[in-house]
N, C-alpha and C positions, 0 to 999 in steps of 0.2 A: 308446529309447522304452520307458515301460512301460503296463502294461497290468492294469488290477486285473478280478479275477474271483470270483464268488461258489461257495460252496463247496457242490455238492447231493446231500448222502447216502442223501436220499429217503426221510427220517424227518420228519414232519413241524416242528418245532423247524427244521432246514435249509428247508423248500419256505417256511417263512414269513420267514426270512434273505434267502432268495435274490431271493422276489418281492418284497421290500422294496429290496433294494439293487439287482436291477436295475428295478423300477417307480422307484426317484429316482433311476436313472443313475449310483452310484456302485460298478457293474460295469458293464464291460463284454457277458461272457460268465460263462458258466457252467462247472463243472468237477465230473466224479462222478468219485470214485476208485473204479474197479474193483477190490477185492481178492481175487477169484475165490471167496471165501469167503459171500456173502451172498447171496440168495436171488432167483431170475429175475425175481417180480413187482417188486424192487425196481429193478432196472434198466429193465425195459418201464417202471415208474411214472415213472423220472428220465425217458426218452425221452419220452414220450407227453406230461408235463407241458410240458417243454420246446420239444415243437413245439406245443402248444396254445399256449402264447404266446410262441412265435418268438424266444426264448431262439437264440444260439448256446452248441450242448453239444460239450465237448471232453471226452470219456475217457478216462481214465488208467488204463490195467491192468499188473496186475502180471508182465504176459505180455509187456510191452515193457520 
């Protein structure tokens, strides 16, 4: 099975990627790479956007 997903770094350039591709359905879900290096409000922004519109968000940290 695969499974394609948009990619949200919480810059905006990516929240306009992402609401595009999952607004026409050519993601799935969503994906923010954690790289422990980037700044809290960025990650509260990826979360917070993502349940305002019920996005599924998967986090990938560099701590896994």
């Amino acid at each position: 099975m695969t499974a394609t997903y948009a990619l949200f770094s919480g810059g905006h350039d990516s929240l306009v990627s992402t609401h595009k591709a999952m607004t026409d359905g050519d993601a799935e879900a969503v994906v923010h790479i954690d790289t422990g290096i980037g700044i809290p409000e960025t990650k509260e922004f990826v979360h917070e956007t993502c349940d305002r519109h019920g996005w599924d968000l998967h986090v990938v940290s560099s701590d896994h």
